[in-house]
C-alpha positions as CSV (number, residue, x, y, z in Angstrom):
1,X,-28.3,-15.8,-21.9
2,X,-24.9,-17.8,-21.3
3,X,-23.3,-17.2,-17.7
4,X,-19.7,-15.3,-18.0
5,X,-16.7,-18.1,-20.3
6,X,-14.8,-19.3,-17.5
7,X,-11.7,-20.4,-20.1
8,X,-11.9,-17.0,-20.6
9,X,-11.9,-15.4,-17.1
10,X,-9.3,-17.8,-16.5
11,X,-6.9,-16.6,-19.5
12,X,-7.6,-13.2,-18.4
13,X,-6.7,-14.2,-14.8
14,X,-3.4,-16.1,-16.4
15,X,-2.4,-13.4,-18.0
16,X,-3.0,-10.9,-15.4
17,X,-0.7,-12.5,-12.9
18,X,2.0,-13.0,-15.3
19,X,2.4,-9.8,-16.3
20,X,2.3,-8.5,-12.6
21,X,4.8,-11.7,-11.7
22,X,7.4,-12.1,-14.4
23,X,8.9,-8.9,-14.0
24,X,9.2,-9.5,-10.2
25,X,11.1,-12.8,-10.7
26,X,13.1,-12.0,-13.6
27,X,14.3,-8.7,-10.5
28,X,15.4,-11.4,-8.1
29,X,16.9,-14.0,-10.8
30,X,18.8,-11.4,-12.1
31,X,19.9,-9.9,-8.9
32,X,22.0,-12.7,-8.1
33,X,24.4,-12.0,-11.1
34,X,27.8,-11.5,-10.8
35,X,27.6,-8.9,-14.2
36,X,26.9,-5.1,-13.6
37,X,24.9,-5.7,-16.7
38,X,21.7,-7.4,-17.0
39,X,22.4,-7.9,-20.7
40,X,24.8,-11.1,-20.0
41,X,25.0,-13.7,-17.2
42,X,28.3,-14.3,-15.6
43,X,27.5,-17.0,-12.7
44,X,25.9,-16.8,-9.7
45,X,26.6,-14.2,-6.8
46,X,26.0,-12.6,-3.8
47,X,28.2,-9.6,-4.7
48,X,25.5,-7.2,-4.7
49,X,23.5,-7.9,-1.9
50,X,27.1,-8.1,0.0
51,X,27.8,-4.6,-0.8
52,X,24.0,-3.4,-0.5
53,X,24.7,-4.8,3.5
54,X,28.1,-3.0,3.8
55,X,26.8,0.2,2.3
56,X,26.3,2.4,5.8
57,X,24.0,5.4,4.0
58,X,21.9,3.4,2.0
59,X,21.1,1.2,5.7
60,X,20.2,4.2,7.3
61,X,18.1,5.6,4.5
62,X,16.6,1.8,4.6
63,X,16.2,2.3,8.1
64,X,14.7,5.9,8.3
65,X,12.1,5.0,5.5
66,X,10.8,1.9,7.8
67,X,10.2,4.5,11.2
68,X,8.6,6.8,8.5
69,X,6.2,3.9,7.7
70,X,5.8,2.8,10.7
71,X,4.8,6.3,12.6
72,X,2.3,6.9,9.2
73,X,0.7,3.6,9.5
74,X,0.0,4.1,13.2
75,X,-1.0,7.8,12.8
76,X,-3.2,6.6,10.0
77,X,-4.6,4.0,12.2
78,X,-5.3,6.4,15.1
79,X,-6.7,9.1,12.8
80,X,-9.2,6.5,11.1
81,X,-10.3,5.1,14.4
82,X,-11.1,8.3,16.8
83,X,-13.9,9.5,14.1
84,X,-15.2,6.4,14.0
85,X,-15.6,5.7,17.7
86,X,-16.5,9.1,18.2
87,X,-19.7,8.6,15.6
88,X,-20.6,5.5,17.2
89,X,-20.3,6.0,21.0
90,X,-21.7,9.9,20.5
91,X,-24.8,8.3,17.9
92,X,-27.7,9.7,20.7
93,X,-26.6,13.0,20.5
94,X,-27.1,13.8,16.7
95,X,-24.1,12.7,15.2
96,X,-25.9,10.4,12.8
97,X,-27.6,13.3,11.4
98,X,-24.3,15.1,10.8
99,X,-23.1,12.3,9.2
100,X,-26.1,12.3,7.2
101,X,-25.4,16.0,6.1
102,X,-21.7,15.4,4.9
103,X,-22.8,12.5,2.4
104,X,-25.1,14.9,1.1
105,X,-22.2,17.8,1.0
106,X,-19.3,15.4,0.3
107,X,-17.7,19.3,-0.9
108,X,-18.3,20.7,2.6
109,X,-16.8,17.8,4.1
110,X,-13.2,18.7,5.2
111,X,-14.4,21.9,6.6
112,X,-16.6,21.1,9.2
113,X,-17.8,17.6,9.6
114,X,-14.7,16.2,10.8
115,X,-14.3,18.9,14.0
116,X,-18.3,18.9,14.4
117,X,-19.0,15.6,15.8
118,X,-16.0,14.8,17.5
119,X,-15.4,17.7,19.4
């Protein structure tokens, strides 16, 4: 039996990243056009990112989404890492076995096995 056609994988692969990529670069070729259309190219300009910079509610809203990120990414980070310190400092006194018990109850496991073993 023949190993997997690399020209293949690699056409895949080409393909893949083009249709991911083009429509990403055609956004910021086109965003430096001096038409409010996208249908015709006037020159080159930095008309809209000049008003996108002057424009004090959109900033804010720019600004307000960021500390939203921010304070998820860190609560994410802090409610990922306490359970799993928890399971492995507390491993002597029967956590495993509780960890054990939700894999086997994955339905079960919001109830209880998060408040259980690190109590």
């Amino acid at each position: 039996m023949n190993g997997p056609n690399k020209t293949l994988r690699a056409v895949v692969l080409g393909l893949g990243y083009f249709f991911l990529y083009v429509p990403i670069i055609s956004l910021m070729v086109f965003s430096f056009n001096e038409s409010p259309t996208v249908t015709s190219w006037t020159g080159f300009s930095f008309r809209w990112y000049h008003s996108l910079f002057n424009d004090d509610a959109l900033l804010r809203a720019a600004w307000l989404s960021f500390r939203i990120a921010a304070m998820t990414a860190t609560a994410a980070v802090i409610i990922g890492t306490w359970p799993a310190t928890c399971w492995a400092a507390w491993d002597a006194f029967g956590v495993l076995r509780c960890t054990w018990a939700c894999s086997a109850r994955p339905w079960s496991f919001p109830k209880w096995c998060w408040a259980f073993p690190c109590c």
